[in-house]
C-alpha positions in Angstrom: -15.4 54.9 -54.6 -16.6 52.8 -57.4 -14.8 50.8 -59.7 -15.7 49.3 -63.2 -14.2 46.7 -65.2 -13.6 44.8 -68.1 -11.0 42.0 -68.8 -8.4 42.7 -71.5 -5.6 40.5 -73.8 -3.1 43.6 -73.2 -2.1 45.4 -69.9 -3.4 46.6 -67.5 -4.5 50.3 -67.0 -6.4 52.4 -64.7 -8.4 55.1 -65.5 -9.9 57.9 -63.3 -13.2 60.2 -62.8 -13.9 62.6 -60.4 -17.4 64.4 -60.7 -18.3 68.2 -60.5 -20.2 66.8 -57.3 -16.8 66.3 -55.4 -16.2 70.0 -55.6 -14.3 72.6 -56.9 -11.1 72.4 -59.3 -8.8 72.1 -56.1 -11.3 69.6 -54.7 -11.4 67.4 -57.7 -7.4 67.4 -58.5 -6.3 66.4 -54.9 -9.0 63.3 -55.4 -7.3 62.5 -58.7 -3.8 62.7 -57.1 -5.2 60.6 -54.2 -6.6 58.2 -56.7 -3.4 58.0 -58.8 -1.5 57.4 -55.3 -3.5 54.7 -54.1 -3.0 53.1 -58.0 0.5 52.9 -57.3 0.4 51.2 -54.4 -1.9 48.6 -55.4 -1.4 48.2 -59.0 1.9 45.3 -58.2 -1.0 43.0 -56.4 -3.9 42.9 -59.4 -3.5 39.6 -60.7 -6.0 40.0 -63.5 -5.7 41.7 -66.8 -8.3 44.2 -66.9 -9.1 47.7 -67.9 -10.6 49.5 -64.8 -12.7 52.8 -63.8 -12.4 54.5 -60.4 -15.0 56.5 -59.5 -14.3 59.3 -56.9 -17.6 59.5 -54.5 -18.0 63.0 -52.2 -16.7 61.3 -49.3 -12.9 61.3 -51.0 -12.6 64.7 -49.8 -10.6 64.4 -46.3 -9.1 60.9 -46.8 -5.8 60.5 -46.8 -4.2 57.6 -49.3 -3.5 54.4 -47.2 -7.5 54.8 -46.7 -7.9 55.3 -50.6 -5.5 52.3 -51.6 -7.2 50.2 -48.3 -10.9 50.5 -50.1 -9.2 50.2 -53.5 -7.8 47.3 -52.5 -10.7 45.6 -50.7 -13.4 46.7 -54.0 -10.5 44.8 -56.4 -10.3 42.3 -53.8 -14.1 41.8 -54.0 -14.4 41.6 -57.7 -11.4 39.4 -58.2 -8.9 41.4 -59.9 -6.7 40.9 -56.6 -6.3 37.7 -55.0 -6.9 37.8 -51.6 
């Protein structure tokens, strides 16, 4: 997974892409649900005001969501949104 971000005045929000590369229509929605899971785990911890961009990468496809909000986590971690 990827992330992108950008500080904002307002609050924050999450957006999410999944890739033709991740597979089919069934592939791609279950990564999108995972995505949105993991969010809403981690979304009470970011600290910072940002606008950010998850990025589903092929390897999505058997994870299960504590492992999706764990990396989420650690990437927001690493870029500061999160305090660690």
């Amino acid at each position: 997974m990827t992330v992108y971000w950008v500080p904002v005045d307002g609050q924050t929000r999450a957006g999410f892409v999944v890739r033709r590369e991740i597979g089919g229509a069934v592939a791609r929605n279950r990564a999108r649900r995972l995505l949105r899971e993991a969010w809403r785990q981690v979304a009470s911890d970011v600290s910072a005001q940002v606008d950010l961009v998850f990025v589903a990468r092929p390897g999505i496809a058997p994870s299960k969501t504590p492992e999706v909000a764990a990396e989420m986590r650690a990437l927001l971690a690493r870029s500061g949104a999160i305090a660690s």
